[in-house]
C-alpha positions in Angstrom: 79.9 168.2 29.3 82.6 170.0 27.4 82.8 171.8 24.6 85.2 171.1 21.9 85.9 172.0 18.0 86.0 170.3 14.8 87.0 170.5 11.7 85.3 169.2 9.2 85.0 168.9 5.3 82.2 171.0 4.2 80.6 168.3 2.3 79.9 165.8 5.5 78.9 168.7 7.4 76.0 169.3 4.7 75.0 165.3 4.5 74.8 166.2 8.8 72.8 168.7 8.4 70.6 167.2 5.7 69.9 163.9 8.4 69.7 166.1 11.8 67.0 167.5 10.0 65.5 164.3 8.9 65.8 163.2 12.0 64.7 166.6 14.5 67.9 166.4 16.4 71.1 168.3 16.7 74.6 168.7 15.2 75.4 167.9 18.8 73.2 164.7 19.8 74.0 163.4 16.4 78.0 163.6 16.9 77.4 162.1 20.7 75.7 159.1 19.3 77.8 158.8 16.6 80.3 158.5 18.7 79.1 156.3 21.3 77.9 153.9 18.7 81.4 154.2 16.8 83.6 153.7 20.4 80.9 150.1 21.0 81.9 149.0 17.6 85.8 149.4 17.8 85.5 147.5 21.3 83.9 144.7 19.8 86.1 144.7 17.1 88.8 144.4 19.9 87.0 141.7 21.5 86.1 139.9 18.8 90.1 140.2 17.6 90.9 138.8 20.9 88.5 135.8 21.0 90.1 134.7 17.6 93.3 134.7 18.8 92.4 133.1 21.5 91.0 129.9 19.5 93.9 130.1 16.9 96.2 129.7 19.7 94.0 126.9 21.1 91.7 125.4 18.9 88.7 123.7 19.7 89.2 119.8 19.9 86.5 117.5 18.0 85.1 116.5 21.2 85.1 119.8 23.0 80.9 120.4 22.1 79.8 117.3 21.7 78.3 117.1 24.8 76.2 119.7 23.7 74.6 117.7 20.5 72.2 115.9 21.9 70.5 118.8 22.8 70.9 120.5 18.8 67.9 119.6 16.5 70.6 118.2 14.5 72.4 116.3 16.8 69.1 113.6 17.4 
């Protein structure tokens, strides 16, 4: 692990402090996770991004699924 430092508005450092509190955990842990959680949600984002241009380039066709409906509750 390294260390680094931050600078931060004093404002979200207090609304940190109020939740590590809440919930018994660090300044530290809290960043990490934060983190993490926020580096998951821009890849998603990415893939998600991706997938769409993807179909926009090459929609579905009307047919493509419909093998599929029989199995659907609604497709009986």
């Amino acid at each position: 692990m390294r260390t680094i430092q931050m600078t931060l508005d004093d404002d979200l450092v207090a609304s940190v402090d109020r939740v590590v509190r809440k919930l018994k955990t660090t300044r530290s842990a809290f960043t990490r996770k934060a983190l993490k959680d926020a580096i998951k949600q821009v890849n998603v984002n990415l893939l998600e991004k991706k997938h769409k241009q993807g179909y926009e380039r090459h929609p579905v066709g009307k047919t493509e699924f419909s093998v599929w409906e029989s199995e659907q509750e609604w497709g009986e």
